[in-house]
PAVOKOL-657058 format. One line per field, with one value per residue: residue number from 0; residue in three letters; x, y, z of N, C-alpha, C, CB in turn. Coordinates in nm, 3 decimals, always signed. Glycine has a CB too. Example, Ala and Ser with C-alpha at 12.3 -4.5 7.8 and 13.67 -1.06 7.14 Angstrom:
<recs>
k = [0	1]
r = [ALA	SER]
neast = [+1.319	+1.285]
nnorth = [-0.569	-0.225]
nup = [+0.780	+0.708]
caeast = [+1.230	+1.367]
canorth = [-0.450	-0.106]
caup = [+0.780	+0.714]
ceast = [+1.320	+1.290]
cnorth = [-0.330	+0.003]
cup = [+0.780	+0.787]
cbeast = [+1.131	+1.408]
cbnorth = [-0.447	-0.060]
cbup = [+0.905	+0.572]
</recs>
This chain:
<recs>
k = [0	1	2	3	4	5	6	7	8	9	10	11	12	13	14	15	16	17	18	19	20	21	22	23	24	25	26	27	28	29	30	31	32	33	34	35	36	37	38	39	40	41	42	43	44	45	46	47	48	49	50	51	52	53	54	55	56	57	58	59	60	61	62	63	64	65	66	67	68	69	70	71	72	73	74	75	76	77	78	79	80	81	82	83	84	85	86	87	88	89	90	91	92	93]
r = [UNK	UNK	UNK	UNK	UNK	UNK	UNK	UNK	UNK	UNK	UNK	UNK	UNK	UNK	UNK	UNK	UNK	UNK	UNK	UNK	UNK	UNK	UNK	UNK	UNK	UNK	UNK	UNK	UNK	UNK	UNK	UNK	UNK	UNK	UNK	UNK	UNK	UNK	UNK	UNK	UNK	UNK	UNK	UNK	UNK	UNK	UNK	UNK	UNK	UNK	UNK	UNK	UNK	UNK	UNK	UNK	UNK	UNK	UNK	UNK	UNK	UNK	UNK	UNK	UNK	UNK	UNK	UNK	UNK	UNK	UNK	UNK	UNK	UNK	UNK	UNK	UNK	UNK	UNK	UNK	UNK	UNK	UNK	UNK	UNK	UNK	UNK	UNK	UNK	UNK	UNK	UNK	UNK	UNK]
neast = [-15.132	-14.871	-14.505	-14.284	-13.954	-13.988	-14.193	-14.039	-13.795	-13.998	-14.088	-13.856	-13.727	-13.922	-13.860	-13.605	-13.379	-13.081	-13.049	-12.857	-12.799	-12.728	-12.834	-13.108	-13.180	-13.063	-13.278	-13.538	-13.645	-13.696	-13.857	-14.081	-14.124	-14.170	-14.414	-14.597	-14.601	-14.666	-14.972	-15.114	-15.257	-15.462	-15.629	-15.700	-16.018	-16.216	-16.444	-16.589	-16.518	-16.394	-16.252	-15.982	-15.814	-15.602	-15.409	-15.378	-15.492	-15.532	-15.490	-15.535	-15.279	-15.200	-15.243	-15.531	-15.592	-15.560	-15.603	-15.359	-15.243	-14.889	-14.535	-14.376	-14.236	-14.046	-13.973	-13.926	-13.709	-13.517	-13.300	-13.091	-12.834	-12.771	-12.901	-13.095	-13.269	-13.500	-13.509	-13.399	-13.068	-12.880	-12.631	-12.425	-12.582	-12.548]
nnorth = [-11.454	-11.606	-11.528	-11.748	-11.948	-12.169	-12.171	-11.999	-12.186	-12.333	-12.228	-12.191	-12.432	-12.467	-12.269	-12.407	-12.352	-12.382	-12.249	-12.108	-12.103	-11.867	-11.712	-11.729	-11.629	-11.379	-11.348	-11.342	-11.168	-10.977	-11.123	-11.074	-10.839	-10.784	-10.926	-10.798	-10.549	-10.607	-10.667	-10.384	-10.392	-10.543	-10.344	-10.203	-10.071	-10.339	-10.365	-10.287	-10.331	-10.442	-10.760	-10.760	-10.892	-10.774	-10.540	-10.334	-10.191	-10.350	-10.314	-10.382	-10.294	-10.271	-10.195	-10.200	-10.406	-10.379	-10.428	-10.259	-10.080	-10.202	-10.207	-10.195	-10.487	-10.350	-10.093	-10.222	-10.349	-10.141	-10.021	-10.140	-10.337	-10.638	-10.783	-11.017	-11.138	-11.013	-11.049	-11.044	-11.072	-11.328	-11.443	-11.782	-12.092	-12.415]
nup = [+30.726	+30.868	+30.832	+30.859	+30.929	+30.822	+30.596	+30.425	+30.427	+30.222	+30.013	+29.936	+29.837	+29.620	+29.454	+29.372	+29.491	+29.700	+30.024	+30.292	+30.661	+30.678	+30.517	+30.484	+30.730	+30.642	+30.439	+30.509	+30.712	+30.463	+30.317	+30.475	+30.449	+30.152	+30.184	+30.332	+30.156	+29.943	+30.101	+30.071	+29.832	+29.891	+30.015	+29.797	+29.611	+29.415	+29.345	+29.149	+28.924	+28.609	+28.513	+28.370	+28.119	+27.944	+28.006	+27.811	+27.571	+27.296	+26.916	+26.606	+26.406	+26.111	+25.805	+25.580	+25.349	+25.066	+24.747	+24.510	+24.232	+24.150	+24.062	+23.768	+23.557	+23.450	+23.572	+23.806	+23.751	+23.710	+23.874	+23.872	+23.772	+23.759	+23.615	+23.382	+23.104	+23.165	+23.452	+23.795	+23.843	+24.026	+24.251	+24.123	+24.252	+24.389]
caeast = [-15.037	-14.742	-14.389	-14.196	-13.855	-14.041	-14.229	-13.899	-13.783	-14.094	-14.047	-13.687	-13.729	-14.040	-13.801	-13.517	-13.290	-13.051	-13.015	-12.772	-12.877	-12.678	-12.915	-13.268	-13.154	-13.120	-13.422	-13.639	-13.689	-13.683	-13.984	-14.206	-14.132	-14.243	-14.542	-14.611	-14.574	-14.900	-15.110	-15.187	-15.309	-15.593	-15.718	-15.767	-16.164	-16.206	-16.575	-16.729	-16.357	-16.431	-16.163	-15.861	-15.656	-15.488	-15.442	-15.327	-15.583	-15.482	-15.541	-15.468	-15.189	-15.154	-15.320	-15.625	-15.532	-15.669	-15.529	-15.294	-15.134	-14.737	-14.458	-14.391	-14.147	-13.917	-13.949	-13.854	-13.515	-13.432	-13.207	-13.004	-12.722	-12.748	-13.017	-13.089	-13.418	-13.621	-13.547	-13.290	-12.921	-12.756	-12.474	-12.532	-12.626	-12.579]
canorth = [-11.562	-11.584	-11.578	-11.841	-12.007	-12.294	-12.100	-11.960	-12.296	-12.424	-12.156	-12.184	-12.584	-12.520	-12.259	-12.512	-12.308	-12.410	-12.168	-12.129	-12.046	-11.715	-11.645	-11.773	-11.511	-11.228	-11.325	-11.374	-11.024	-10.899	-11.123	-11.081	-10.701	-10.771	-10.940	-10.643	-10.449	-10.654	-10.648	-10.260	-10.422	-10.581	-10.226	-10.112	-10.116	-10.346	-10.424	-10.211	-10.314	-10.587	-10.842	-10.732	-11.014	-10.775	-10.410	-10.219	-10.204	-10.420	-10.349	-10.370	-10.154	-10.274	-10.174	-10.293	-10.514	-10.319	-10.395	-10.128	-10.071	-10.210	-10.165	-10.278	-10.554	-10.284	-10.022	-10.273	-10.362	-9.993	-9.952	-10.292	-10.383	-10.740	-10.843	-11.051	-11.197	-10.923	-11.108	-11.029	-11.210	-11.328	-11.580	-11.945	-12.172	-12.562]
caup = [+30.714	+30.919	+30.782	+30.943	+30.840	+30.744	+30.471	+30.387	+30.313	+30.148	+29.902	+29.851	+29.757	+29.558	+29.349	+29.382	+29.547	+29.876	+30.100	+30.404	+30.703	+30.701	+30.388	+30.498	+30.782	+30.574	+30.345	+30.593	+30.682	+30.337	+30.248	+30.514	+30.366	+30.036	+30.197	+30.383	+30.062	+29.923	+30.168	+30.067	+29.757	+29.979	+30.068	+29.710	+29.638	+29.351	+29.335	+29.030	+28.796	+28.521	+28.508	+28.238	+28.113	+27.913	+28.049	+27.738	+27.460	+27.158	+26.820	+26.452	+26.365	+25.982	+25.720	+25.522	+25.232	+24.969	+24.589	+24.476	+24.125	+24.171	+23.986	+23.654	+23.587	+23.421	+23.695	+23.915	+23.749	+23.642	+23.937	+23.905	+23.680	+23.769	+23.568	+23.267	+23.048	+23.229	+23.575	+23.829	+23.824	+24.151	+24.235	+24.108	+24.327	+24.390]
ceast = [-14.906	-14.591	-14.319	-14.058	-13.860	-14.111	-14.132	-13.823	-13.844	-14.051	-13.926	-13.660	-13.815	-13.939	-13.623	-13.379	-13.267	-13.010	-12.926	-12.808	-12.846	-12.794	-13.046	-13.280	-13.144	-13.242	-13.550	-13.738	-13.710	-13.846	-14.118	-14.225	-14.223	-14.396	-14.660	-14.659	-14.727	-14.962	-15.165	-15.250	-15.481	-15.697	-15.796	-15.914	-16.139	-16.321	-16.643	-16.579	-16.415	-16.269	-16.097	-15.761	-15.566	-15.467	-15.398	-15.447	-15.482	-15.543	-15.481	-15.392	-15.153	-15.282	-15.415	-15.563	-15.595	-15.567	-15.488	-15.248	-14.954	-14.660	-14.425	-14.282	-14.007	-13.885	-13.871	-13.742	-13.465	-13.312	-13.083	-12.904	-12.716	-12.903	-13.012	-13.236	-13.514	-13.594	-13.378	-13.157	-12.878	-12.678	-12.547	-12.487	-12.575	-12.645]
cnorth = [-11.519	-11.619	-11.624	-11.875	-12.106	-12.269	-12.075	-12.102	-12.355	-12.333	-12.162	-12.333	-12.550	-12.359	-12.283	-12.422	-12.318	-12.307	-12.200	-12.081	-11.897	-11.629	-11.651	-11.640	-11.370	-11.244	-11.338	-11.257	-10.962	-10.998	-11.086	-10.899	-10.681	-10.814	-10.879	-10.547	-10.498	-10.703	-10.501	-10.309	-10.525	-10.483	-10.171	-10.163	-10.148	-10.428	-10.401	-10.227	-10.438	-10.606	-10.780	-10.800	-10.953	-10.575	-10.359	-10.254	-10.261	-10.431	-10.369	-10.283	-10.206	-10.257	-10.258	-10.327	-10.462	-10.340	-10.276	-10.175	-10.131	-10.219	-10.261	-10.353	-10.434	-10.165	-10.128	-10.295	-10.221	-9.936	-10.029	-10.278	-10.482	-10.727	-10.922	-11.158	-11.118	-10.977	-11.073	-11.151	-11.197	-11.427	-11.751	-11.988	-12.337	-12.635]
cup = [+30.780	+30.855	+30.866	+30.861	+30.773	+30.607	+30.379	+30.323	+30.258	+30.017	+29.831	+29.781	+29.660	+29.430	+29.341	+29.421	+29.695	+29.925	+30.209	+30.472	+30.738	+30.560	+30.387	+30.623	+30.771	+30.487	+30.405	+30.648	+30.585	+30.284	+30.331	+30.446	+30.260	+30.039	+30.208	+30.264	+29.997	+29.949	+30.120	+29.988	+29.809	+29.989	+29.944	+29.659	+29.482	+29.286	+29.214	+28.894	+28.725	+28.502	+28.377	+28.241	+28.004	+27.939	+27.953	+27.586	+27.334	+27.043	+26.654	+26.387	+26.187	+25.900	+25.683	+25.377	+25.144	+24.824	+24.547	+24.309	+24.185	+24.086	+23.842	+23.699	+23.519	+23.478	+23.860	+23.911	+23.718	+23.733	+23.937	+23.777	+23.693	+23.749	+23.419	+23.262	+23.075	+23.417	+23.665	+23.870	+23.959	+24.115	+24.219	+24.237	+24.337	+24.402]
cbeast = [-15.016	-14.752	-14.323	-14.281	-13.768	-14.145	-14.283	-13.814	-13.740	-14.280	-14.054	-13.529	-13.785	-14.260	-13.849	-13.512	-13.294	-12.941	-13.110	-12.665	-12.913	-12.451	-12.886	-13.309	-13.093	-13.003	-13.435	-13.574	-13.633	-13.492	-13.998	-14.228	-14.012	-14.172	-14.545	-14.459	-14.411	-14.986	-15.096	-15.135	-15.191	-15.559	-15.626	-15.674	-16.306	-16.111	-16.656	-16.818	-16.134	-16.547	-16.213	-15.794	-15.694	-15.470	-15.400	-15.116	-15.662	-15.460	-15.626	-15.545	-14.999	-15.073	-15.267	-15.780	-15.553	-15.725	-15.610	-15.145	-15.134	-14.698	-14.356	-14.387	-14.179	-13.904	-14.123	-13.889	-13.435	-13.550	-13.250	-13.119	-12.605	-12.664	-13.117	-12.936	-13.466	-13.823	-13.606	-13.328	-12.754	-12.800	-12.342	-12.492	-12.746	-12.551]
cbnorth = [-11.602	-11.645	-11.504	-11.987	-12.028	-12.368	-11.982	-11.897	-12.371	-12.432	-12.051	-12.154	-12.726	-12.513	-12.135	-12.608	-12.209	-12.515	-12.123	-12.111	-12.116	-11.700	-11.701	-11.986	-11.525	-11.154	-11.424	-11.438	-10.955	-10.925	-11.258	-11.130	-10.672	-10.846	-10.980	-10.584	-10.461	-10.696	-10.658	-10.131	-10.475	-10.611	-10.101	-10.086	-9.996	-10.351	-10.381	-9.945	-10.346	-10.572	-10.989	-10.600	-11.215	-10.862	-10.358	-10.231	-10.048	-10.536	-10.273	-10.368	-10.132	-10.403	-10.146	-10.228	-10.677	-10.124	-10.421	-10.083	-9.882	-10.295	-10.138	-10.216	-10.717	-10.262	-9.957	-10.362	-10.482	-9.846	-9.917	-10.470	-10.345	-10.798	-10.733	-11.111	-11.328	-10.985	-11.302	-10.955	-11.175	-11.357	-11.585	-12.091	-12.153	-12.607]
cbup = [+30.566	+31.029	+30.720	+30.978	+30.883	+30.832	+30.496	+30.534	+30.322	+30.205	+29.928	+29.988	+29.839	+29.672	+29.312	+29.235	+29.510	+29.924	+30.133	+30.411	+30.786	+30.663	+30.260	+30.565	+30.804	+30.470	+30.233	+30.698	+30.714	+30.229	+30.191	+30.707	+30.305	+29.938	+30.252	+30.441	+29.962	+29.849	+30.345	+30.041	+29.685	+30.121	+30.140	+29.590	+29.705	+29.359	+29.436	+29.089	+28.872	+28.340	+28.513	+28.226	+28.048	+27.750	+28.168	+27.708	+27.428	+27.170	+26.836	+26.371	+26.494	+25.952	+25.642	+25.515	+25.235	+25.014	+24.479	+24.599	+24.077	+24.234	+24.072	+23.505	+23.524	+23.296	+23.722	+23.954	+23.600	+23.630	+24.066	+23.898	+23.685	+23.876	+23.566	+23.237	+23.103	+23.139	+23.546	+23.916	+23.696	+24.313	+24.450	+23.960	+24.296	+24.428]
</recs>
């Protein structure tokens, strides 16, 4: 595919940006660069690779849900001073 200035502005409408032509001038060289840059990606052999839609292995990092013992209700207030009935006290409300 050839990079032209017409490409250059198909691209620059299609991500809605106006260019000048002092700027389609400098970007013009700079993309056929990056074009350049992947085409090597053409060369690499990628016949015997199974498709990966997600390259980093993903798995379950949390625990299994297993019933535990938890704390009583009077281990739980033992550290508080704002408490009352057995249940903890905050600021009223409206």
């Amino acid at each position: 595919m050839e990079i032209t200035k017409e490409l250059l502005e198909k691209v620059a409408k299609n991500s809605r940006l106006e260019l000048t032509e002092e700027e389609e001038k400098e970007f013009l060289p700079q993309l056929k660069e990056i074009l350049e840059s992947f085409k090597k990606l053409d060369q690499a052999d990628v016949q015997n690779l199974s498709a990966s839609f997600q390259p980093i292995f993903i798995k379950n990092i949390t625990r299994d849900d297993i019933p535990e013992p938890c704390l009583s209700q009077e281990e739980a207030l033992q550290n508080t001073n704002l408490k009352k009935d057995g249940f903890f006290k905050g600021p009223k409300t409206i």
